[in-house]
N, C-alpha and C positions, 0 to 999 in steps of 0.2 A: 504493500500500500504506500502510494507516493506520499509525503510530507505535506501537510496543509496547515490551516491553521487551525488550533488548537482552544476548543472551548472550554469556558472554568467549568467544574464540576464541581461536588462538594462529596465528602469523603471526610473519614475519619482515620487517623494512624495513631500510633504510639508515639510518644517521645521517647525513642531508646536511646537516640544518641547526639552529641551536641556537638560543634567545630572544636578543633582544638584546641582555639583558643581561649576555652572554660577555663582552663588551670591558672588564667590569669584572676575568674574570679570566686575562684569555689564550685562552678553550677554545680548542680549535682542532677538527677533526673528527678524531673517533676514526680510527685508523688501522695497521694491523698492517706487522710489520718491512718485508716487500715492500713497500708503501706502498698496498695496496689497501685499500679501505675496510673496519672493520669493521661485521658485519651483531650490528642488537642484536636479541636474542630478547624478543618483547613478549608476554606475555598480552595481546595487545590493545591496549589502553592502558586496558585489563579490561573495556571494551565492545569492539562496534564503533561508532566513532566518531560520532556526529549529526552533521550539518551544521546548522547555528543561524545565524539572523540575531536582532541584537537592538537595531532602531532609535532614532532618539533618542525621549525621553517626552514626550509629551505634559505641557502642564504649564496648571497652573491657579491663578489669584490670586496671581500675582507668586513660586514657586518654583522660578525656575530654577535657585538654587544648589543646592540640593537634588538638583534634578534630574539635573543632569551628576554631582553627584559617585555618588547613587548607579547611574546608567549606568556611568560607572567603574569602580567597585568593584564590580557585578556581572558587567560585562564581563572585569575580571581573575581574578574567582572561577570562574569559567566557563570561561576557557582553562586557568587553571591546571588545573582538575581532570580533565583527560586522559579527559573524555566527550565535550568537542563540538567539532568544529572551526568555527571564527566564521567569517563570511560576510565579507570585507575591505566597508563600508560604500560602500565607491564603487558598489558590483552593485546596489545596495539601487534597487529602482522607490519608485513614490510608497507611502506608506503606506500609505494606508487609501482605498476607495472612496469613494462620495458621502453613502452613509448612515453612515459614521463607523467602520465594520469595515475590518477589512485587506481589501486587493484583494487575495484568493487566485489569482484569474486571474494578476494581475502576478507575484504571489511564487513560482509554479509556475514561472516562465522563469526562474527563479535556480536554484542548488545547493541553495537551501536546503529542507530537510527540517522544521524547529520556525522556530517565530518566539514571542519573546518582545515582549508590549506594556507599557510599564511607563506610571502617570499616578500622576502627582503636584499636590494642592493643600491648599490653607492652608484651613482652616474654624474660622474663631473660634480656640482656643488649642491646635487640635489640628491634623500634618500628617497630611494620609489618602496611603496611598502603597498603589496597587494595581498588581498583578504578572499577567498572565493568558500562559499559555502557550499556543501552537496548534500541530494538526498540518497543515502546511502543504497536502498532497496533500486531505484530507479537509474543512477549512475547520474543525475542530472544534475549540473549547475542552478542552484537557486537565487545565489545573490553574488554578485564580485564587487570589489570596492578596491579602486587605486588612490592610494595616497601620496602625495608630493611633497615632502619636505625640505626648505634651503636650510644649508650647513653654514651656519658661519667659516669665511675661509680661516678665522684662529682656530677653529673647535676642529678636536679631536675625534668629539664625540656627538652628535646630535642630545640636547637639554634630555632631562629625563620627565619634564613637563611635556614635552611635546610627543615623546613617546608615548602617555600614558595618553594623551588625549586624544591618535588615532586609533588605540586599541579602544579605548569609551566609547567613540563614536563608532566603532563597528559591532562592539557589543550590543546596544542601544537597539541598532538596526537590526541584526539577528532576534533579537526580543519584538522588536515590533513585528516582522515576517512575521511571527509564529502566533501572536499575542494579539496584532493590532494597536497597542500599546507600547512606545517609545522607552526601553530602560530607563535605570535611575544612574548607569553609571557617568554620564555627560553632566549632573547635577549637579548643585553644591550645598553647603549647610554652614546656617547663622546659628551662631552660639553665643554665649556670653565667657570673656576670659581674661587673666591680668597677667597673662603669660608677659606681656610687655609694658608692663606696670598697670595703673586702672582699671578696673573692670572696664570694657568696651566690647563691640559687636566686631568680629571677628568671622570671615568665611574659610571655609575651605574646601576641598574635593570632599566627591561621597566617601573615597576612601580614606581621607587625615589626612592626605598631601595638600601641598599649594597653599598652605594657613597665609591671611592678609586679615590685619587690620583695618577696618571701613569705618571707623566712628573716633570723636575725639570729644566726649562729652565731661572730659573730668571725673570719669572714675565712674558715672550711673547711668549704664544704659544698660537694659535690660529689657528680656520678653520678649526678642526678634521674633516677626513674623512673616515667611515671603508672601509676594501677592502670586496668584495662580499662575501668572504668566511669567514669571522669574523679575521681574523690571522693577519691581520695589520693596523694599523691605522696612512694614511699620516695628514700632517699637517704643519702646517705655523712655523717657529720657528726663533728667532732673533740669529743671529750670529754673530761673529766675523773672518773673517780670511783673510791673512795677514794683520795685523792689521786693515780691514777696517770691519766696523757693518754690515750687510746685512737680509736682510727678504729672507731666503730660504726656501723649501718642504723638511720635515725630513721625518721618515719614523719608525715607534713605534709598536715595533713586541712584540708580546705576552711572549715571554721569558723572555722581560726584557733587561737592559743594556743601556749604551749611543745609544740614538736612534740616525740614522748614518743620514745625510745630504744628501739628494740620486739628489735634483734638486738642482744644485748652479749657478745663474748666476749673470750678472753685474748690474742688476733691482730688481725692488720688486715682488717678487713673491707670488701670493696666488692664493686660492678658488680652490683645486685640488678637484679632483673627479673619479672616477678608471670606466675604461671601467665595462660594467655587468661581463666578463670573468676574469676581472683581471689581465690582461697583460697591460695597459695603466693606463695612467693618462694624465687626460688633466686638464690646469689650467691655470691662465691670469700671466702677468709678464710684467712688464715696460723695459726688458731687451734689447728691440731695439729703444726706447723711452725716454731713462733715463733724455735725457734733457728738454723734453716737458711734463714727467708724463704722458705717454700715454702706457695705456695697452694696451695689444695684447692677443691675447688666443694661448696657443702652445700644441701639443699634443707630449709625449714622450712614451718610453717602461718604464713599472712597475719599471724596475731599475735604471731609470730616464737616459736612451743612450736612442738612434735614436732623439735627440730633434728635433721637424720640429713648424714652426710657421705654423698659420690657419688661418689667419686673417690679413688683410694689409691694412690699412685706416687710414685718419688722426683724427679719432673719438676714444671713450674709450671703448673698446669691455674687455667683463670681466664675473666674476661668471655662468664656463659652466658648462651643466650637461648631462652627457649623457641620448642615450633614450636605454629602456633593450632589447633593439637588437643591439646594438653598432655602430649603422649607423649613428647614427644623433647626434648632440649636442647642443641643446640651450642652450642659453645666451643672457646676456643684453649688447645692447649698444647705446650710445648717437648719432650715425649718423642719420643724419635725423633729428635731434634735439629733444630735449627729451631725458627721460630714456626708452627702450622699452626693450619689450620682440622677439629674434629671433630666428629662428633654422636653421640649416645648414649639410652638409655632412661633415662627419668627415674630407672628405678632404678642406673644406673650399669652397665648391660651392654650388650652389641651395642656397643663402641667401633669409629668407623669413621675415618678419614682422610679429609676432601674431597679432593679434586683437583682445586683451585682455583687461577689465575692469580697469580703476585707471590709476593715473598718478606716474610718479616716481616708476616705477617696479621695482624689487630687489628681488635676491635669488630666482632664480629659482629651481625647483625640480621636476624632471621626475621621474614614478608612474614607481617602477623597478618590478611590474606584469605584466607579456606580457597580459594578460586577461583585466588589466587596462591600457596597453601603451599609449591609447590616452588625460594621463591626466598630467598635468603638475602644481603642485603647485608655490606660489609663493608671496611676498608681495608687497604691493602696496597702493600708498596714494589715501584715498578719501576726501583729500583736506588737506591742509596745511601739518602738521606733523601729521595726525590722521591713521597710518597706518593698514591695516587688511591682512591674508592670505586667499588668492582665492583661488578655483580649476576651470583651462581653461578646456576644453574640445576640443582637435581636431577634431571630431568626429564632435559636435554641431556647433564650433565655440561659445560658450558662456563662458562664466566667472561668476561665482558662491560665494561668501563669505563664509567661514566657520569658523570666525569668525566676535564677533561682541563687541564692551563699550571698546575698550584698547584704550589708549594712543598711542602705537603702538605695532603693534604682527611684528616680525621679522623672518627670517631667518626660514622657513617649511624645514623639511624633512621628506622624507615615511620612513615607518616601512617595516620593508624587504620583508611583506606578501602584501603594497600595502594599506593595510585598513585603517590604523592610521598615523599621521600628528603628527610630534611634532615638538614645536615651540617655540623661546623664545616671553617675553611678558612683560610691566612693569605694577609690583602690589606692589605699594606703594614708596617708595623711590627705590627699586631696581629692577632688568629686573629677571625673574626667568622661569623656564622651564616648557613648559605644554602638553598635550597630548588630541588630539583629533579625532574621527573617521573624515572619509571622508565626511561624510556627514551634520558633524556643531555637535554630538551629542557624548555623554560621555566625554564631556570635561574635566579633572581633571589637578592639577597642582602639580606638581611633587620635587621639588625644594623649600627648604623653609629657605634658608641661604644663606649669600654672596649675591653677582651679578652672573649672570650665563645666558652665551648666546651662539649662535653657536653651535646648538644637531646635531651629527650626527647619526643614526639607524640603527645599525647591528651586528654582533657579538653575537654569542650564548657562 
């Protein structure tokens, strides 16, 4: 059967085993009080899975450095992104026949379904780096991709930024073939970190490469949010104006410049979040409250006019998020007593309570795949300060861990394609940024300086 593309399903598996770079934080296998394993609920892992071999490259005019690293870095892109399962290279037969094509004959005796051929060479001041995709059963070419890179005439070596980012973009592509959905490897993620003194918003690759400083607010900016189309990023920033300090929603456009104040009012404002379309922002603020410290949730237009409150009770309603149809918006609040998880109409009616796992819930995050809508991350204590990130399931009504050994995991967000969680987490004296599929597996941590909390995911 030829290669097509590939619908979610939904399915249930074990957690039997996690990437290995657990060790870094304890996980251990999820596990309920009896001690039987928990079963996590997957859309899939939002296909069904390929089976993918993707041998070494072919290489030409002396680039082998080239070569392995970007083997690497698309071999990592490719597992991370919860589309293919990789072929262990030991199964791998010989490569290619006598006239220079894969032997499909051979590659038909393995798992493998796709096969990726990668070649790389040096021509004059440019590296050419070709990417061809096959369906293994059929022999066919499904996708080619040529790459052109100029060499600096001092460089030895082609940057290893510019490497990672043709193997991204082919990754990317491969995931959308099969998905219809563009990867998350070409993305990047807003954090918060004082890696270089004050806390400031700070981007970098999906994978912890390419870290840049984007903000110079004097030590308080916090709560980055991307807007859906990667081009801006709201967020929390401490102000002053007429002479009184205030916590306002700034607004940090990809151009550059004094990011401009776009929410100011007479409360504390935070936890903004942009409709899926990008015309709003909804976010909590003490601004009708200021005497009793009581937030509200208010929903504005992108340019922070039409402000309307959403929310009117004498409890702390706060960190909303929209669902990716812009209808709905959970958030947490203490009515009722407790911290709980609820969702509501954008216009503030239909209030529901989740019945979700954990006490003291916190940072919610809605799954921005319409194909995964009904899932809702989010943190939450399983007793004292020992916090972990779930996934709710609307759909089930169940609550899930995908996380497991932190002190506390905070603050989930999805990756734009739905499949990947990143989250902050503390490992060692400091909280640092980590990445992990939906389903508890390919855990890696991303962040390895400063303190660093509050990831937001998007932005290509």
């Amino acid at each position: 059967m030829n290669l097509q593309l590939r619908l979610p399903i939904i399915f249930f598996a074990a957690l039997a085993s996690m990437s290995s770079d657990a060790s870094l934080v304890g996980v251990a296998m999820a596990q309920n009080q009896q001690g039987e394993d928990i079963y996590i609920e997957l859309r899939n892992r939002a296909v069904n899975p390929i089976t993918l071999a993707v041998p070494t490259f072919s290489i030409i005019s002396g680039a082998e450095g080239e070569a392995n690293m970007l083997r690497q870095v698309l071999w990592n892109d490719l597992d991370y992104s919860m589309v293919f399962d990789l072929v262990d290279s030991k199964f791998y037969p010989d490569i290619v026949s006598g006239d220079g094509s894969p032997d499909f004959t051979a590659w038909r005796q393995t798992d493998a379904e796709a096969l990726i051929r990668g070649f790389v060479r040096r021509q004059d001041d440019d590296l050419i780096v070709e990417f061809r995709l096959y369906d293994v059963a059929s022999g066919q070419q499904i996708i080619g991709k040529r790459y052109y890179q100029e060499i600096p005439v001092t460089a030895a070596i082609i940057s290893n930024s510019q490497l990672r980012r043709i193997a991204h973009e082919f990754n990317d592509e491969a995931v959308f073939y099969f998905t219809g959905q563009y990867g998350a490897a070409s993305t990047r993620i807003a954090y918060v970190s004082n890696r270089r003194g004050p806390k400031e918003i700070h981007l970098m690759d999906y994978d912890g490469y390419g870290d840049q400083r984007i903000t110079n607010d004097g030590g308080f900016a916090l709560n980055p949010a991307f807007s859906p189309n990667g081009d801006q990023i709201a967020y929390v920033s401490y102000r002053s104006h007429d002479g009184i300090p205030n916590v306002d929603i700034a607004m940090l456009n990809k151009g550059g410049g004094i990011p401009p104040v776009i929410i100011r009012t007479n409360g504390q404002d935070s936890s903004p979040d942009w409709s899926p379309d990008g015309s709003r922002l909804v976010f909590s603020s003490t601004k009708d409250g200021t005497k009793t410290g009581n937030s509200e949730i208010y929903i504005s237009k992108s340019d922070g006019s039409d402000l309307q409150r959403i929310t009117n009770n004498s409890e702390i309603d706060t960190s909303p998020t929209f669902s990716p149809n812009g209808r709905e918006i959970a958030f947490i609040s203490t009515r009722g007593g407790g911290q709980h998880l609820y969702k509501m109409s954008i216009d503030g009616i239909n209030v529901r309570r989740l019945p979700v796992e954990g006490t003291q819930i916190d940072s919610p995050t809605w799954n921005p795949n319409p194909q995964l809508s009904d899932l809702i991350a989010y943190a939450a204590s399983e007793g004292g300060n020992r916090f972990q990130v779930f996934v709710y399931s609307l759909s089930t009504g169940r609550s899930v861990p995908v996380t497991r050994g932190y002190g506390r995991a905070d603050s989930p967000n999805w990756s734009p394609d739905g499949r990947q969680i990143v989250f902050e987490a503390a490992q060692g004296n400091q909280n640092h940024i980590f990445a992990v599929g939906l389903d508890g597996s390919r855990l890696r941590q991303l962040t390895r300086e400063g303190a660093n909390q509050s990831p937001s995911w998007g932005g290509r």
